[in-house]
C-alpha positions as CSV (number, residue, x, y, z in Angstrom):
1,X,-5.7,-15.9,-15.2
2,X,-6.4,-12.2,-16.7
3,X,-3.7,-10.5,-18.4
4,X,-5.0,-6.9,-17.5
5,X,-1.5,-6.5,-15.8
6,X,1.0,-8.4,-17.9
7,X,3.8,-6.5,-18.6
8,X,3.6,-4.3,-15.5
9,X,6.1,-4.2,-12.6
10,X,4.2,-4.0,-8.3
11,X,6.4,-3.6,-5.4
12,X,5.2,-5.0,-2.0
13,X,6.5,-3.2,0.9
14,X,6.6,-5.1,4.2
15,X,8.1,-5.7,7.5
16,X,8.6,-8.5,10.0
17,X,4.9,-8.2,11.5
18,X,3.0,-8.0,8.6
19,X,-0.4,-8.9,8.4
20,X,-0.1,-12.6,6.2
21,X,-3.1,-12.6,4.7
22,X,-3.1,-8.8,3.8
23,X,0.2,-9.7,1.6
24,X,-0.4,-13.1,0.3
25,X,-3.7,-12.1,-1.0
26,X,-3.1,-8.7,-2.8
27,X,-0.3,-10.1,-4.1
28,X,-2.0,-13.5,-5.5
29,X,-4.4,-11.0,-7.1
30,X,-2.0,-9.0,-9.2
31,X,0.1,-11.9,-10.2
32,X,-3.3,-13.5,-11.6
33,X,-3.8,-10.6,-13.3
34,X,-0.2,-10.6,-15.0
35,X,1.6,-8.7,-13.2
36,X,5.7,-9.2,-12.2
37,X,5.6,-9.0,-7.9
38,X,8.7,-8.0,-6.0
39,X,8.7,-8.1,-2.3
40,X,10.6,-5.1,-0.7
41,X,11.5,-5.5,2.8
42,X,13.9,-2.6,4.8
43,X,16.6,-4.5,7.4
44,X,16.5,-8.1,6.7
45,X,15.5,-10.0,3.4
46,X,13.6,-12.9,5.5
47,X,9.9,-11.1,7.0
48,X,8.0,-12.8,9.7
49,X,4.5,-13.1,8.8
50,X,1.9,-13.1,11.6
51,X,-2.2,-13.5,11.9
52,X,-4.2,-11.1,13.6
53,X,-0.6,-9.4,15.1
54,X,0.1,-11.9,17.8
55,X,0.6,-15.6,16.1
56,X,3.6,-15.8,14.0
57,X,2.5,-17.5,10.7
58,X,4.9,-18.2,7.3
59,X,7.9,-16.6,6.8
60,X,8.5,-15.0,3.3
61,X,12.1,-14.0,1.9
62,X,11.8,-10.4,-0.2
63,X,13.2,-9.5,-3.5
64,X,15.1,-7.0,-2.5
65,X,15.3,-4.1,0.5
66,X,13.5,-0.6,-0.1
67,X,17.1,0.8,-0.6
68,X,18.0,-1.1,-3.6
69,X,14.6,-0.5,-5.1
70,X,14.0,2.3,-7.7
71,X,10.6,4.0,-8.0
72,X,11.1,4.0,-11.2
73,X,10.8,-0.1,-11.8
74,X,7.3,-0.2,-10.8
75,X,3.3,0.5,-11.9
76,X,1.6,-0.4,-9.0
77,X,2.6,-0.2,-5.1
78,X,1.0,-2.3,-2.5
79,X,1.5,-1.3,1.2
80,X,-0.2,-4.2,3.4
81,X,-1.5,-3.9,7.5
82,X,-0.2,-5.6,10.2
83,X,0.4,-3.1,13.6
84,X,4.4,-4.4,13.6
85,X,5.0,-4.0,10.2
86,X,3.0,-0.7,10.2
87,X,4.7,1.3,12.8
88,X,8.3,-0.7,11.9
89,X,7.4,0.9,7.9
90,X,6.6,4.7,9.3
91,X,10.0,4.9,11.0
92,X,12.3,3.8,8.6
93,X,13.6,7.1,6.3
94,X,14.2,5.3,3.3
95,X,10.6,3.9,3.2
96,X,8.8,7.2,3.7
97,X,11.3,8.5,1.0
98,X,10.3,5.6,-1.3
99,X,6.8,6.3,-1.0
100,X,6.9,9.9,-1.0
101,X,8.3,9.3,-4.5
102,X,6.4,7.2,-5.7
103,X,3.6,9.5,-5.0
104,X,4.9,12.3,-7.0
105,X,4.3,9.8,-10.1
106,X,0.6,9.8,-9.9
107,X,1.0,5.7,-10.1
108,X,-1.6,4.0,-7.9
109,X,-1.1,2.4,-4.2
110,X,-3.1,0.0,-2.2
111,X,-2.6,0.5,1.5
112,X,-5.3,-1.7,3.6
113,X,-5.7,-1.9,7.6
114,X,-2.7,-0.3,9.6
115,X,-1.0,0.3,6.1
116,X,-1.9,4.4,6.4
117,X,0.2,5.1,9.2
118,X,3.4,5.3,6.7
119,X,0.7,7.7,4.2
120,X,0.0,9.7,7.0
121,X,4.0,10.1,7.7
122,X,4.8,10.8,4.1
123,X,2.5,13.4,5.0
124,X,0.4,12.2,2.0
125,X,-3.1,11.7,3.2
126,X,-3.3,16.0,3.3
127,X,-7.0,16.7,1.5
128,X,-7.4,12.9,0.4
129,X,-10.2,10.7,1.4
130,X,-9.6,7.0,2.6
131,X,-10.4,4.4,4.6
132,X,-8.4,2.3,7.5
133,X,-8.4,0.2,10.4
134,X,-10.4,1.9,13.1
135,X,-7.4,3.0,15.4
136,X,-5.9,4.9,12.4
137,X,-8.8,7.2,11.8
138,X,-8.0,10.0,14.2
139,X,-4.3,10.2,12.8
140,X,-5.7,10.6,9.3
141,X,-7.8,13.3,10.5
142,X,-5.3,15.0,12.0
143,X,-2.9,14.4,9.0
144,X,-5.7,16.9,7.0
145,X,-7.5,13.5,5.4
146,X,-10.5,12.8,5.5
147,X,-11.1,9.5,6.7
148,X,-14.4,7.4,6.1
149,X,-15.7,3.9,7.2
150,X,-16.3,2.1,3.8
151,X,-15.2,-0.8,2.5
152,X,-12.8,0.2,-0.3
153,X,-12.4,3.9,-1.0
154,X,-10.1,5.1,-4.0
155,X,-8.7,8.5,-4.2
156,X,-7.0,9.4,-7.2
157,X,-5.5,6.0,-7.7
158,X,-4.9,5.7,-3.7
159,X,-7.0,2.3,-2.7
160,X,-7.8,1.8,0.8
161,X,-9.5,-0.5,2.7
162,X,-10.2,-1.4,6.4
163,X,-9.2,-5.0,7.7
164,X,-8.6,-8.4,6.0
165,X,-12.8,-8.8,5.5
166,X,-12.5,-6.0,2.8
167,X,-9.7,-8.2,0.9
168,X,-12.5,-9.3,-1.5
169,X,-13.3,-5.7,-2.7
170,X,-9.6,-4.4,-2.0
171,X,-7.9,-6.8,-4.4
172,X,-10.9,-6.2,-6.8
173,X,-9.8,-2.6,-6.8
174,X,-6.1,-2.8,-6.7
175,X,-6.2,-4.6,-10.0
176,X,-8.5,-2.0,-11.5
177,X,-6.2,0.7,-10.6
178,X,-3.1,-0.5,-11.8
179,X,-3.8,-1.3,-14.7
180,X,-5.5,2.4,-15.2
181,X,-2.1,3.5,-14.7
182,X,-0.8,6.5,-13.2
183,X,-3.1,9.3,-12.9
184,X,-2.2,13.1,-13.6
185,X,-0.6,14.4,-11.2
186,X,-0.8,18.2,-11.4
187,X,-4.3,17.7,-12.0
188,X,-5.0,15.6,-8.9
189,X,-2.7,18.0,-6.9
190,X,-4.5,21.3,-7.9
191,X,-8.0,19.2,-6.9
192,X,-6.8,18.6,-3.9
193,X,-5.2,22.1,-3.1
194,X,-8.7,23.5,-3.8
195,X,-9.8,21.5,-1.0
């Protein structure tokens, strides 16, 4: 175990549907690193875990719900795939508030797979570059991001990465990131704008 993240605070943000191994993972990767993990979930504490979208796998209980959590309590934000948990994130108000939030702190997010649908209706992927699941790539686009095919891409602390294959180099990345810390964001905003 590293201790690049001890003493920092990562949210997980997920949904009955979410992808298991895009959660477990990430999340086994901070906590080796140090880091203090609370699960956030937005109806129900108990989140139904599933493989490849259709076979239901564990079950995990969250910390807490989105709308008891404070932006504030966190270094590091971790949204993971899964289509279910994906679209279930990008309708719920109080998650697109949380992460719009969160973004106006310049602290670093790792959203792999399906996970940029909820960016792209933050209306946060405007003049960033990132990577997703294939299907994704169109709404990115016409969200004003560019969106590549690469295995992890980071954009001023934003991490992306494609499917659970990319884990490897996702987790890798995540941990990097966070414990960076949060990145200026009037700087990182008036980059973009030039765009």
């Amino acid at each position: 175990m590293s201790d690049e993240l001890k003493g920092r605070r990562v949210a997980i943000i997920a949904t009955d549907g979410v992808e298991e191994v895009e959660l477990v993972r990430p999340r086994e990767a901070v906590e080796s690193a140090g880091a203090r993990v609370d699960l956030l979930s937005i109806a129900d504490l108990s989140i139904q875990a599933m493989n490849s979208d259709i076979e239901p796998a564990d079950t995990f209980t969250a910390d807490k719900l989105v709308s008891d959590a404070s932006v504030d309590d966190y270094d590091g934000l971790i949204l993971p795939g899964g289509t279910v948990n994906a679209d279930k994130l990008r309708l719920d108000s109080g998650v697109i508030s949380f992460v719009q939030d969160y973004f106006k702190t310049g602290k670093p997010v790792g959203a792999i797979c399906h996970a940029p649908w909820t960016l792209v209706e933050a209306d946060l992927v405007r003049n960033r570059t990132l990577t997703s699941y294939p299907s994704l790539r169109t709404d990115i686009r016409n969200a004003g991001g560019t969106a590549v095919d690469e295995e992890v891409v980071t954009d001023e602390g934003l991490v992306t990465s494609r499917n659970p294959d990319d884990l490897p180099a996702f987790c890798a990345k995540i941990v990097e990131e966070f414990a960076e810390g949060a990145h200026d964001v009037a700087e990182a905003g008036a980059t973009r704008g030039a765009a």
